[in-house]
N, C-alpha and C positions, 0 to 999 in steps of 0.2 A: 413645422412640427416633426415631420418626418425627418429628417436632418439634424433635430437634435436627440430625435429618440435614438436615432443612428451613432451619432458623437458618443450618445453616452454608454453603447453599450460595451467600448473596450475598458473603460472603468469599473464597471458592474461584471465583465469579466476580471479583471486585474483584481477587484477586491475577492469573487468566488476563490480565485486563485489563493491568496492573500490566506484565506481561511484556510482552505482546506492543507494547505501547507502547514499551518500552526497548529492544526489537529495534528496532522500526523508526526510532527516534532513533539508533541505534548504526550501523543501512544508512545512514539519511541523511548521519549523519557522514563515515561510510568513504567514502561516496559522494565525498561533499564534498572530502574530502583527495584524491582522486585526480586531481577534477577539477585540483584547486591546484595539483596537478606535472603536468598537461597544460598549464596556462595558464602555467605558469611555464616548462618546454621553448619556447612559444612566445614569450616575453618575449626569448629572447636574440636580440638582431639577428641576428649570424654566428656561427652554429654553429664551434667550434674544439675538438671531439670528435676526440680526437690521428688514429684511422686512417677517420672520416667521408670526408672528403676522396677516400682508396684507395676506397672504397666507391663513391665516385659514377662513378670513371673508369671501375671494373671493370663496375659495371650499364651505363654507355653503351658500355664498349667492344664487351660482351658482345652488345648489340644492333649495333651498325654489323657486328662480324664475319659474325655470322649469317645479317643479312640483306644483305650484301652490299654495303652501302650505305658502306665502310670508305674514309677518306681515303687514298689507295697510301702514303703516309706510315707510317698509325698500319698499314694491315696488312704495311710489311715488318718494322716492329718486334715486333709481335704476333700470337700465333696460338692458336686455343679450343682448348681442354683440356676434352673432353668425358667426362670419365672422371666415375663416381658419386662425387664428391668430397663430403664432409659440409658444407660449406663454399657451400651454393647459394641458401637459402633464402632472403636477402634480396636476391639478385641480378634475380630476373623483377620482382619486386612496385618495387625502384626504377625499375629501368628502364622499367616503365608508367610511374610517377608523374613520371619526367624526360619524357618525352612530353607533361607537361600544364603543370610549373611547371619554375621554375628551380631551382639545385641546392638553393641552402640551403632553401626551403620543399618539397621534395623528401624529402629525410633531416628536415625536423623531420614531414611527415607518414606518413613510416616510421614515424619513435620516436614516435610517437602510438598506434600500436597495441604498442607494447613499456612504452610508461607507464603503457595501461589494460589491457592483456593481464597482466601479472606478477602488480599486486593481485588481480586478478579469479580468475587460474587458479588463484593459491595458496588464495583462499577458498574456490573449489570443489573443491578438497581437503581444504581443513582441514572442512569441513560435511559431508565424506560417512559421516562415521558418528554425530557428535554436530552436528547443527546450533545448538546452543547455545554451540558453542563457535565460531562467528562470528567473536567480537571478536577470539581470537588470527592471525587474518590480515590486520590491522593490523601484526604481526611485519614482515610484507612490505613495506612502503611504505617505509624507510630502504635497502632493497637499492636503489631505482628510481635514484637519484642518487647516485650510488657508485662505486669505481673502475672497473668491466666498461664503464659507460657512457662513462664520460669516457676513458677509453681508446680509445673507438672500437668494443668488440667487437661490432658489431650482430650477426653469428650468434650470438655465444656467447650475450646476453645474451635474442634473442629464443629459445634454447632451452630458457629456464627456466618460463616460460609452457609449453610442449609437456611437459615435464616435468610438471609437476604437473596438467597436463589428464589426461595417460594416468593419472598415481598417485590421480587423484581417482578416474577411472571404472573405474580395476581396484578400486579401497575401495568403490564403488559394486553391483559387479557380481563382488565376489569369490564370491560365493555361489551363482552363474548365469550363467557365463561360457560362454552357448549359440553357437554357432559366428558369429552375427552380432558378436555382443560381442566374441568372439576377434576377429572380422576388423575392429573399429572398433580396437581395442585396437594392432593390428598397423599399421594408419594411421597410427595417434597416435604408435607406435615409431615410424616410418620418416620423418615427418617432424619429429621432435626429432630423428634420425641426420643428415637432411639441413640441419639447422637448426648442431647441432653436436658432433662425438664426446663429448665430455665429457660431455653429458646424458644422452647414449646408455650410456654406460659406468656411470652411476649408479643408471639406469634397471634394466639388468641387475642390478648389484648389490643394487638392493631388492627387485626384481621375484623374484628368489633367496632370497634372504634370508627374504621373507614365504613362499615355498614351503618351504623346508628347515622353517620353522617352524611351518607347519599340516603337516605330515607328519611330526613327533617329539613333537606332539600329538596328531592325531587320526587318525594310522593307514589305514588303505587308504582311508577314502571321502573324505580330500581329494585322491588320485591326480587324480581328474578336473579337478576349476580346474586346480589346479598343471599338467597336459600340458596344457591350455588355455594357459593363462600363456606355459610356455614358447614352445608352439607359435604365440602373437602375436610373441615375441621371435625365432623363426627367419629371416624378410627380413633385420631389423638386423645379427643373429650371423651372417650372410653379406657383409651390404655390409663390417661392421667388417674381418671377415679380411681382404676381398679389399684397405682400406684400408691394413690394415699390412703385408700382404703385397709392395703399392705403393710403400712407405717401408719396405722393410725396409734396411738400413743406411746410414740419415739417422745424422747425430751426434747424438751425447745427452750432456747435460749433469744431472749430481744436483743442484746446486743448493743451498738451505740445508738445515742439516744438522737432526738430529732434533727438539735443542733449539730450533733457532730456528723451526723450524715447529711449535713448542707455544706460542712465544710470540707467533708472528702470528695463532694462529686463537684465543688468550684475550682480545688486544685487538683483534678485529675487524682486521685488516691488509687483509686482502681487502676491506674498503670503505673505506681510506683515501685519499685523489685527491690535496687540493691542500696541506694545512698537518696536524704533527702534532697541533693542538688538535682535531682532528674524530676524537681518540681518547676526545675525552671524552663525545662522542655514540655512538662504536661502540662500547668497551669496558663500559658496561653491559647494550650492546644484546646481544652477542657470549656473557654472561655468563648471559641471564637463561635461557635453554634450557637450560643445563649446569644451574643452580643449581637451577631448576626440577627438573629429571631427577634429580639425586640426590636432594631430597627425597620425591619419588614411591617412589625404587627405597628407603631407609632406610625408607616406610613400608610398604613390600610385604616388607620381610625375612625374612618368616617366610612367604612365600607369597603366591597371587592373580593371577598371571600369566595373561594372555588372549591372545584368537586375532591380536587387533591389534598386540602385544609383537613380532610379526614385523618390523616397521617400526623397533623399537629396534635391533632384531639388522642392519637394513640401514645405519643411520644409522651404527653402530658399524662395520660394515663399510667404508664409505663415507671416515671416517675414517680408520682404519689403511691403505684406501689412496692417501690422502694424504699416508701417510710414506714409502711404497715409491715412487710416481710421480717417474721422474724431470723437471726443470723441464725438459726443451728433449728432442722426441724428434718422429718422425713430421713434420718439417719446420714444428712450431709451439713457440713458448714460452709462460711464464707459467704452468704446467703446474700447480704448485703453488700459486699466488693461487687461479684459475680453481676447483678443484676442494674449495680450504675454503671455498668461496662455501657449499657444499649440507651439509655437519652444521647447520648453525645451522638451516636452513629442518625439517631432516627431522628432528631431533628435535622442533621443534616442532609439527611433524604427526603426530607420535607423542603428545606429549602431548594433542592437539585429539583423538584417536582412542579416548584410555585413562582420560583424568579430567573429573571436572566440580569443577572450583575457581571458583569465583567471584572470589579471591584471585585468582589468576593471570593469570583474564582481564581483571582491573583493572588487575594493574600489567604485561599485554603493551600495553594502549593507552597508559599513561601512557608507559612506557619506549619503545616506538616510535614513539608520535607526537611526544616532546621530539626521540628522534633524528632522525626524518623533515624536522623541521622545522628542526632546528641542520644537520644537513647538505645539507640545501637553500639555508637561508642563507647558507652558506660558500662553495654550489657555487655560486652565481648571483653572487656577489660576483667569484667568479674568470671566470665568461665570460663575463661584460659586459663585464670587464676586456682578456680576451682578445679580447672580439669589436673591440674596440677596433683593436687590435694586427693582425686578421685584415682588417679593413678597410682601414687601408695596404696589407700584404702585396699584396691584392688589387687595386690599381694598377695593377699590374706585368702584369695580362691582357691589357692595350690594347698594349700594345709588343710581345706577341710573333704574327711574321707566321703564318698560315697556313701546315702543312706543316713547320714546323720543329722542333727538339728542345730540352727547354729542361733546366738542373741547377742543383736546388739547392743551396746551399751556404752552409750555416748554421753562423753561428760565436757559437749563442749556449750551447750545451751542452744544449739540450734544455728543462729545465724552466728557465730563466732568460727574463723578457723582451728584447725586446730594446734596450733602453735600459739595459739592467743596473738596474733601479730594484727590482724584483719575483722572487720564486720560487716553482717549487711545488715541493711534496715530492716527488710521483710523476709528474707531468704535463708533456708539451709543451707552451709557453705555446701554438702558433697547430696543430699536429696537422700535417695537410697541406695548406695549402690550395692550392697548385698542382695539383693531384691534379683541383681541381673545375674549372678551368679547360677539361681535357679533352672535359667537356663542352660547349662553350660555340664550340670552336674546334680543326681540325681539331690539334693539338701533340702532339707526344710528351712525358711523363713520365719523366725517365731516373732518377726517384725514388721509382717505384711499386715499391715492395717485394713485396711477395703476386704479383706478376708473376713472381718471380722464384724461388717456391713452386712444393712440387708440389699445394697444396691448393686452388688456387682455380680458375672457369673460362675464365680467359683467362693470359694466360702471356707471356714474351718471348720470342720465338725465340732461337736456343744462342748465337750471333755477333754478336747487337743484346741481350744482357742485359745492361747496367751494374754488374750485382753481379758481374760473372765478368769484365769487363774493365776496369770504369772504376771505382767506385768502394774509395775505402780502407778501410773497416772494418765494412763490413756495411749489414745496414739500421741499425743505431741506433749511426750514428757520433758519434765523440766531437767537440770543437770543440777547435781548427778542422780546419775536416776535409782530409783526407788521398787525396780523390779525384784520380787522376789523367789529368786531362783532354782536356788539350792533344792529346795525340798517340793519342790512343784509338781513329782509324783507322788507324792502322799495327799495332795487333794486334786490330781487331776489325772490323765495318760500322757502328760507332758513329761518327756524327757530333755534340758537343755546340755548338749554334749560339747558345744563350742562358745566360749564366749567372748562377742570383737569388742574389742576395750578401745574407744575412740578419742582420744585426746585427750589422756588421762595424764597432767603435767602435774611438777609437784605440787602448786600451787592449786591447781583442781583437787588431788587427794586428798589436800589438808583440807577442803572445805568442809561447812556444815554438811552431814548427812552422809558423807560419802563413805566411811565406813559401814554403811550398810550392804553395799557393794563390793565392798574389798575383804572384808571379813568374811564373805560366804565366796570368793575367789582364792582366799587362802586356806579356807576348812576344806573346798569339794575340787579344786581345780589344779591345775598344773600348766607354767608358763610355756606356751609350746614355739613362739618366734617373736621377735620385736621388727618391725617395719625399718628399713634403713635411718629414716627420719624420726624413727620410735613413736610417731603419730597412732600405729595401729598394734596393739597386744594381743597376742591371739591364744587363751587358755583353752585347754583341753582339758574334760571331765577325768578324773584321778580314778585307773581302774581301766579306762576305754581300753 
């Protein structure tokens, strides 16, 4: 007996060995892929991240107001909004970093920590109970380059990271949640609140969820986590009131209806950006957590349910209220995208917590890294292309003076270049980029939307906001648009001095409507440069 426990133990070394080699080629890898979409964020010349742009005005404005240093310009237009808004977190960390660089290398070295921060935070959750299950945080790496990004939404997106930091260390520390833990816990709530509600609301939801469900198992001696729990969730379940309480009757829109939000969250919709063919990357990707989960659940049918099943019961949660949320509420949209972003992550952190498949963890790296990689391809194909296109636009800086106010007015419909050559499915071809200008030069923006919000920290004052006196259709006007200009100090203290005429081709001119716009360009204004590629027109008010 002894002779063969002996025989066998250079086996039982050989397989240790065996393993621990194939982890660390599996780190290396993951490692590797992360880097790729760091280097590849920094390949694009000019960032054209549709609301980047708002981003960069609001981090500088937010600095010149506070400290005083405000051009009398930008503060008769604007004034801080100091309220605990969820909406803050990216705003200090840029506006350092505008302090050191310029905007575009600015926002790309924000999104440097939201490209290595997502992979990273979702592994240290997916590892906190089986670290074997590693590879399925691979899952994550097709989220990085996806519509939340290319949208613009840098809170929302930086709040996914904060998520799954706090869901890693409550998995970590469910067990022993000694009042330090509680108050690290209750950190990590408050700043995914301040990062973005959405997180927050999800957060609750699991953080719930895993409680109801160690308490209809195990009976009075899970009381203790679970009032730990909650009690890290009491700051956030007071910011949120006092948030909606803020925005208590904002308009609300429902949005798509039940069916069709069964059918954006089976083909991955929530990560499609520029073309419907990067459905053929999301909708396996979108699949395999579902597919996965039910064969788990068909082989547990007759029983086997554990303490970690609490985390199904959240993701299930998590879901269903995705069908209730309505899209447009609290003075924010997308309401519905945004929020099926997190089933697909959290069951499959469910499954990283409850099985060991080896199956699985082979085809979450295959199916994620084809995705990661097709939708990277796609998405670099488009803002190169864009950066293109942002790089004219950006011309148009040099002309406008010191102290003045500028509007733009784009008549390319949004996701159309402007050459009419090009489309994207979901996407602004150039985002904002007068927005970055702000930085750079004292101007008003009379197209900074989130100004015009109750969520963010700087704001327009009531008689200099463009969306309440000058503009025609909101922030996400149609083309050509419907602003009306000209005469906009007769019912406001709006003065518009510059107007960027975006993609105004003949065939745009001659359309319905557009003489509304061209008519009051030729009574009040004056052509003052055309863009090499004549994409960009820049009038000056007649008189300046």
């Amino acid at each position: 007996m002894a002779q063969q426990n002996e025989a066998s133990l250079p086996s039982e070394t050989g397989l240790a060995l065996g393993l621990a080699i194939a982890r660390s080629r599996e780190r290396m890898l993951f490692n590797g892929s992360v880097l790729a979409l760091v280097l590849a964020l920094w390949s694009i010349p000019r960032l054209s991240f549709a609301d980047g742009g708002v981003h960069i005005a609001m981090a500088h404005l937010l600095t010149a107001l506070m400290d005083g240093t405000a051009h009398p310009v930008l503060a008769r237009y604007f004034e801080l909004n100091l309220q605990t808004e969820p909406n803050w977190f990216i705003y200090p960390i840029l506006a350092l970093l505008l302090q050191v660089f310029e905007p575009h290398t600015a926002e790309k070295a924000l999104l440097t920590g939201y490209v290595i921060g997502l992979p990273f935070a979702f592994r240290y959750a997916i590892t906190a109970l089986r670290p074997e299950n590693a590879p399925l945080s691979w899952f994550a790496l097709p989220f990085v380059f996806s519509w939340p990004l290319n949208l613009g939404l840098y809170n929302f997106v930086f709040s996914l990271p904060w998520l799954f930091v706090a869901l890693g260390y409550t998995l970590r520390h469910r067990d022993n949640l000694t009042p330090k833990h509680t108050a690290v816990l209750a950190l990590l709530a408050v700043g995914t609140y301040f990062a973005h509600i959405t997180s927050v609301i999800v957060l609750v939801l699991v953080l719930g969820a895993m409680g109801v469900w160690r308490l209809w198992r195990e009976g009075a001696r899970a009381w203790p986590p679970v009032l730990a729990s909650a009690a890290a969730l009491l700051p956030v379940l007071a910011l949120t009131a006092a948030f909606v309480l803020r925005n208590a009757g904002q308009e609300v829109g429902y949005g798509p209806d039940p069916w069709y939000r069964t059918k954006m969250l089976l083909y991955g919709n929530p990560l499609l950006s520029h073309t419907r063919w990067e459905g053929l990357f999301t909708t396996p990707l979108a699949l395999l957590p579902f597919v996965a989960a039910g064969l788990l659940l068909w082989r547990r049918r007759g029983g086997g349910w554990t303490a970690a099943d609490g985390l199904l019961l959240g993701a299930v949660g998590v879901t269903l209220f995705s069908y209730v949320i309505p899209n447009n509420t609290s003075g924010g949209g997308l309401a519905v995208q945004r929020i099926q972003i997190y089933p697909y992550l959290l069951v499959m952190l469910w499954l990283a917590a409850t099985t060991d498949w080896p199956a699985l963890r082979r085809a979450t790296v295959a199916v994620a890294g084809v995705a990661a990689a097709g939708l990277l391809a796609i998405n670099l194909v488009y803002n190169h292309l864009h950066s293109r296109y942002v790089a004219e636009f950006e011309t148009a800086a040099n002309y406008l003076e010191p102290g003045s106010t500028m509007l733009l007015l784009d008549f390319t419909g949004w996701n159309h270049s402007p050459d009419g050559r090009h489309e994207s499915f979901r996407m602004n071809f150039i985002g904002h980029p007068q927005s970055r200008f702000v930085a750079d030069r004292p101007v008003v923006d009379l197209n900074l939307y989130q100004a015009s919000t109750p969520n963010f920290p700087v704001k327009y004052r009531y008689w200099n906001d463009p969306y309440l006196h000058v503009r025609g259709n909101g922030a996400f006007p149609e083309a050509p648009p419907s602003d009306e200009f000209l005469m906009a100090g007769t019912r406001s203290d709006i003065q518009v001095d510059y107007a960027l005429v975006w993609g105004l081709t003949p065939e745009r001119a001659a359309a319905e409507r557009a003489n509304l716009t061209l008519d009051q360009l030729a009574e009040g204004y004056e052509l003052l440069h055309v863009s090499e590629n004549g994409w960009m027109r820049i009038y000056r008010r007649k008189g300046r």
